[in-house]
matplotlib code that plots the C-alpha trace (Angstrom):
import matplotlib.pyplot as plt

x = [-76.8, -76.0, -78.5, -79.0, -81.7, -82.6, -84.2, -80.2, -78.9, -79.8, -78.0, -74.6, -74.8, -74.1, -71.3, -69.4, -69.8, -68.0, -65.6, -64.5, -64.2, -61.5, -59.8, -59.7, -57.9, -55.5, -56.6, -58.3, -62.1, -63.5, -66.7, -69.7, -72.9, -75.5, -79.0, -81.7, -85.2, -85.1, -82.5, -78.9, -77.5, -73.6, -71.2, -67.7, -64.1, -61.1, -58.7, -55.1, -52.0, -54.3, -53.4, -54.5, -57.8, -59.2, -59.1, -62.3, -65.3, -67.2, -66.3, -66.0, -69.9, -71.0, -69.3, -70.5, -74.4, -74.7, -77.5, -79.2, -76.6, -79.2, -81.2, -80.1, -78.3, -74.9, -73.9, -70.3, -68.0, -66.2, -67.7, -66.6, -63.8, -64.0, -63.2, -65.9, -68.6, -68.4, -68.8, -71.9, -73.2, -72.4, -73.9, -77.3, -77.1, -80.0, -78.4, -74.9, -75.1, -71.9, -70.5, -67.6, -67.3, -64.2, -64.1, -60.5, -61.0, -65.1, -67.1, -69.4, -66.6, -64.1, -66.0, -67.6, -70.5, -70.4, -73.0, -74.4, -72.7, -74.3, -77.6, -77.7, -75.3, -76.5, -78.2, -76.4, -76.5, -73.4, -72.7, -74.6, -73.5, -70.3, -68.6, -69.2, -67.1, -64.2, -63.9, -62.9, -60.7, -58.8, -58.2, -56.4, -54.5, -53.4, -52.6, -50.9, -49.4, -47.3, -49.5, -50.2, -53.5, -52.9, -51.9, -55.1, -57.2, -55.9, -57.0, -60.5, -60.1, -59.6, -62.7, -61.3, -64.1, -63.0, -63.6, -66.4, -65.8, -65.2, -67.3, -70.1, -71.1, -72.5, -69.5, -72.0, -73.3, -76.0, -79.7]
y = [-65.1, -61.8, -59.2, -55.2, -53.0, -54.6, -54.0, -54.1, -51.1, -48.2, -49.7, -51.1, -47.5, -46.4, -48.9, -48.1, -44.1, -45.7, -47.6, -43.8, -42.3, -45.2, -44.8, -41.1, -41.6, -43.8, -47.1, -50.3, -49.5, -51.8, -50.7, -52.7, -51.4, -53.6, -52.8, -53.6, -53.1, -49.7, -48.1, -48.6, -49.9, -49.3, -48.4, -49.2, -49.0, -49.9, -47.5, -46.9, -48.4, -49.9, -53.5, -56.3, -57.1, -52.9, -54.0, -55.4, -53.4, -56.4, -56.9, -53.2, -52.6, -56.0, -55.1, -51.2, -52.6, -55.1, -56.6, -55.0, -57.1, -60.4, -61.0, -57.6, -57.8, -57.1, -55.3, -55.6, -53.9, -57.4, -61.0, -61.2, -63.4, -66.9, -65.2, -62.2, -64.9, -67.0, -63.9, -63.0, -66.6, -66.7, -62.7, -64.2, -62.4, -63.3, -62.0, -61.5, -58.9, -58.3, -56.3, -58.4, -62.4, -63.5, -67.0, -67.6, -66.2, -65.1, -67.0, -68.7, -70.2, -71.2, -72.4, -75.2, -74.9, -77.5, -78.3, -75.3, -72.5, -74.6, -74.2, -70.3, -70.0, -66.1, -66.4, -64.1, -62.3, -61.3, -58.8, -56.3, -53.2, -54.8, -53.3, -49.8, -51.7, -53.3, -49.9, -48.3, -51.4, -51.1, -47.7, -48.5, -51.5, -48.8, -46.3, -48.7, -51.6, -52.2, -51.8, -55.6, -55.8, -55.0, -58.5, -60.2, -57.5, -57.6, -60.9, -59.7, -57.8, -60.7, -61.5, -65.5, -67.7, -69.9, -73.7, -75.1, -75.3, -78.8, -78.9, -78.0, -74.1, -71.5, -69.1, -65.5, -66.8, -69.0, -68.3]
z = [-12.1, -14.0, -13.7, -14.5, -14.5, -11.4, -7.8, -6.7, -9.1, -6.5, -3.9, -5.9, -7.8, -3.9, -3.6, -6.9, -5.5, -2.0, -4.6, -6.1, -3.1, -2.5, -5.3, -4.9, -1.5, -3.3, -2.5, -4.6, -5.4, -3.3, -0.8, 0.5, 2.1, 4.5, 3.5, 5.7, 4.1, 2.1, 3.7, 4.1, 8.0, 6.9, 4.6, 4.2, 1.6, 1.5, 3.2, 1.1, 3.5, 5.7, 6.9, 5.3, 7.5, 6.5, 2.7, 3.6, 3.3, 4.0, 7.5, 8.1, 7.1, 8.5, 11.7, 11.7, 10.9, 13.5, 14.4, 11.1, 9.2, 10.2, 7.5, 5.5, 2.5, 1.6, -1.6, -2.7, -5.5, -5.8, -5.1, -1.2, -0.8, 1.4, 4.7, 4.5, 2.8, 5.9, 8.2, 6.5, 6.3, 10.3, 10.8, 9.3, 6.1, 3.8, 0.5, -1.1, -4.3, -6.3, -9.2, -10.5, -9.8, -8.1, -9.6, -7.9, -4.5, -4.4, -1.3, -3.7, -5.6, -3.5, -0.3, 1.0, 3.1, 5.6, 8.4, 10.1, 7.2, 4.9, 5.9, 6.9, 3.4, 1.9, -2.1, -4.1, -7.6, -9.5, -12.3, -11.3, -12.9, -13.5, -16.4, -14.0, -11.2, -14.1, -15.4, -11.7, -10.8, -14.1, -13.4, -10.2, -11.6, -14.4, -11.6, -9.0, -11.1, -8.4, -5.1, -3.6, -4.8, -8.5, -9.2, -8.2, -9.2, -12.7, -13.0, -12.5, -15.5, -17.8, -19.3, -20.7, -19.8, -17.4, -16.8, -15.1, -11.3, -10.7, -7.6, -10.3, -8.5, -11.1, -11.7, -10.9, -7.7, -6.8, -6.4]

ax = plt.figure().add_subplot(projection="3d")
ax.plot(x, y, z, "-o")
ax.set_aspect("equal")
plt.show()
């Protein structure tokens, strides 16, 4: 589901801000924040040459929140991939809120919740304020064509509708 002007733009304006910083410290624009309530448990982005686990920002604030990260929600500059979708589904995150859908790699598209994941399984809500999010990742795509993430991130940029997903799952999330 795409959404803007909604309850989620405080927090994901918060995210794309954590998303510059990245960028500005020469790394891809990606950041994620936990938010528990009304206020905001931890905040995390993706730190230039780190390894491949610190591209993250997902783990990272998930790990840095804690216990807050149960039932919280997690806001994300991309549509967290498999790996960081079943951490939150496993943390007890209640929500999943993205900028830009990851219909190749993102949780909601590419796994399937089986037995006790598919039952604590986050809701989430793509698109918000994504064409703020496509404009910073195209900026580091156009200034790092050759960094390792530029090839998967330029596919985010593409905006050719894709086919249905064969397992029938809503490409922008579910819920």
């Amino acid at each position: 589901m795409t959404q803007s002007g909604s309850k989620h733009d405080r927090f994901m304006q918060e995210v794309l801000k954590l998303a510059r910083a990245a960028l500005a410290e020469g790394g891809p624009p990606l950041a994620a924040l936990v938010r528990q309530g009304d206020r905001i448990a931890a905040r995390a982005h993706a730190l230039p040459d780190a390894d491949e686990l610190r591209q993250h920002p997902e783990l990272m604030a998930m790990e840095s929140a804690g216990e807050a990260a149960r039932g919280g929600s997690l806001y994300a500059a991309v549509e967290p991939c498999a790996m960081c979708f079943a951490a939150a589904a496993l943390m007890g995150v209640r929500e999943v809120i993205y900028a830009v859908p990851d219909p190749r790699q993102g949780g909601f598209h590419t796994l399937i919740p089986i037995g006790d994941l598919a039952e604590r399984s986050p809701t989430g809500v793509g698109g918000i304020l994504r064409k703020e999010a496509l404009a910073l990742l195209r900026q580091y795509v156009d200034q790092h064509p050759k960094s390792p993430q530029a090839p998967h991130l330029r596919k985010l940029l593409d905006d050719t509708p894709l086919p249905p997903d064969p397992r029938g799952l809503p490409r922008e999330g579910k819920g």
